[in-house]
N, C-alpha and C positions, 0 to 999 in steps of 0.2 A: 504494500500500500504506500501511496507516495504521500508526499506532507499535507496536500490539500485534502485529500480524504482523512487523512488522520485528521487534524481539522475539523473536519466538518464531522466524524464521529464525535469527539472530543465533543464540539456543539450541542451536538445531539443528545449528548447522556446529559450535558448540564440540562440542558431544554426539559427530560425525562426529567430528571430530579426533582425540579422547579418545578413544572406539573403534578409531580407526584403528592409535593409539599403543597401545594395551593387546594390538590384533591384530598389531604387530608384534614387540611383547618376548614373545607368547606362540609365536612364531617361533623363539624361541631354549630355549623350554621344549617343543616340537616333539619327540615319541618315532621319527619317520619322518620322510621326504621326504616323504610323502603327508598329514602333518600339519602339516608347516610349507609346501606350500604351501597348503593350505586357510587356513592364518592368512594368508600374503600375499595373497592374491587376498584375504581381508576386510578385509585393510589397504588393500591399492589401492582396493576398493571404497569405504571409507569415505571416502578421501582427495577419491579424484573428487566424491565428493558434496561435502564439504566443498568443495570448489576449484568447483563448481557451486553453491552457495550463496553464496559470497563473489560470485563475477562477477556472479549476482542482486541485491545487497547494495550492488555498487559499490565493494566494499575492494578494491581491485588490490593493494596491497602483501601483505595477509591473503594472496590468492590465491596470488600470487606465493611468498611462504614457503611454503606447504602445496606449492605446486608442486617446487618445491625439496625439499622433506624428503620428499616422494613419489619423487623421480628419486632421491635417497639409498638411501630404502626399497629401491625395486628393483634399484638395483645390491649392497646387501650381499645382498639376494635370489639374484641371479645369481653373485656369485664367490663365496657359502659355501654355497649350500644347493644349485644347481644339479647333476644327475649327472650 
């Protein structure tokens, strides 16, 4: 891969991140269950990709946090939102 695509992955996984982060504070602006998990699930989604970008990329430690703050994600997921 040449620098411009690395680049532009690189982009891509912040883009995911940020996404991911936006889909889950809108988790707590959630009017139902059926709204906050539609925001979790596009937080997990984003995350995975992010965390699938980085291992393309080669940044273990990147991956490693996202992995992290995804396993977070889903556990406030499950002890506040769960019915």
């Amino acid at each position: 891969m040449n620098e411009e695509e690395r680049s532009a992955m690189v982009a891509n996984m912040v883009h995911c991140k940020t996404m991911g982060e936006k889909a889950y504070d809108d988790m707590y602006e959630a009017h139902s269950f059926g709204d906050a998990n539609c925001c979790y699930r596009d937080a997990k989604d984003f995350f995975y990709e992010a965390i699938r970008l980085a291992g393309e990329l080669g940044l273990a430690e990147e991956g490693e946090s996202l992995s992290k703050r995804l396993e977070h994600i889903k556990g406030v997921f499950r002890s506040q939102f769960v019915q």
